[in-house]
N, C-alpha and C positions, 0 to 999 in steps of 0.2 A: 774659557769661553769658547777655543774651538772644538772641545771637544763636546759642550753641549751642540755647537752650531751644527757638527757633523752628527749626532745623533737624529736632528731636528730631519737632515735630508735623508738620513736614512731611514726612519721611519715613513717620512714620504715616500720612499722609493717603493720601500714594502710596501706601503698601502695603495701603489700605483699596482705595482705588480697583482695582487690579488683580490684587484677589482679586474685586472685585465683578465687575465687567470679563471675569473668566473665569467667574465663577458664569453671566451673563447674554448672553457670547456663544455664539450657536447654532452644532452640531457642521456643519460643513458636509455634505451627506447624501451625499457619494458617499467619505468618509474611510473607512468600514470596508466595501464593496463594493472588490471585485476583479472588473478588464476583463480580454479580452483580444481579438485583433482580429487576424485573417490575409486574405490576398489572392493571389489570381494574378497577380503585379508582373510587368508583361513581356507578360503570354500575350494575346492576341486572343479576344475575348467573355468576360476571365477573371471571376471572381468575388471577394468579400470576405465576409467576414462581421467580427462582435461579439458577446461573450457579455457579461452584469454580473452578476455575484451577489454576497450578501450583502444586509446590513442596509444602510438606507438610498438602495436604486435600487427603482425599483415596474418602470419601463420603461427600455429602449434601443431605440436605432436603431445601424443601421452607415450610417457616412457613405464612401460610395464616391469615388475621384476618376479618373474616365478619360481618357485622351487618343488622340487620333486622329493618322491619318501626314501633317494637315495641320498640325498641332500644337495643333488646340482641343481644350478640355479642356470635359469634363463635370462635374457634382458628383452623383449617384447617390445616394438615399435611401430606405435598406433599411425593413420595414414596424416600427413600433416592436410589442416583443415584452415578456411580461412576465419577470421575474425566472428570472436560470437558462435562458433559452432564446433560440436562436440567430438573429441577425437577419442576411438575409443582401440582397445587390443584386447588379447581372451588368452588365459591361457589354454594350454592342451588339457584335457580329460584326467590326465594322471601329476597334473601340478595346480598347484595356487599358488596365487597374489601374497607377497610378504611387504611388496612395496613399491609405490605410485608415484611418480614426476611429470614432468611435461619439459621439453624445449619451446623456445619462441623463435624466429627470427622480423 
């Protein structure tokens, strides 16, 4: 008997905890913000950009990645912009776009 009576409070306890647990952990801020992010994959001096809107992003950046026909590669970092509006980078004349991201804070 006590060993169900201690299962009984321990299950409580658990389910104290991770109702507490969800009450006290923070929404991570970019869960209700929608990105989106295109580029000129391919093209020579192409472009990228990043848009975030909604609740929970204030800024973004577009993170650019270029490469050249030696095969160095660039990292490109677009100006960060506020909410709703487009951040964009370019590469040089003698590189393209291989691949687009963005930061939020």
């Amino acid at each position: 008997m006590g060993r169900i009576k201690k299962f009984a409070v321990s299950a409580a306890a658990a389910a104290g905890i991770a109702a507490a647990t969800t009450l006290l952990s923070p929404a991570s801020p970019a869960q209700a913000a929608t990105c989106s992010t295109d580029a000129q994959i391919g093209t020579p001096g192409g472009t990228g950009w990043a848009l975030c809107s909604g609740t929970g992003v204030t800024q973004t950046r577009v993170v650019l990645f270029c490469q050249n026909s030696s095969g160095g590669y660039t990292t490109l970092y677009g100006p960060w912009v506020a909410n709703s509006v487009k951040s964009n980078a370019k590469c040089s004349s003698t590189s393209w776009p291989i691949s687009v991201g963005y930061q939020t804070l």
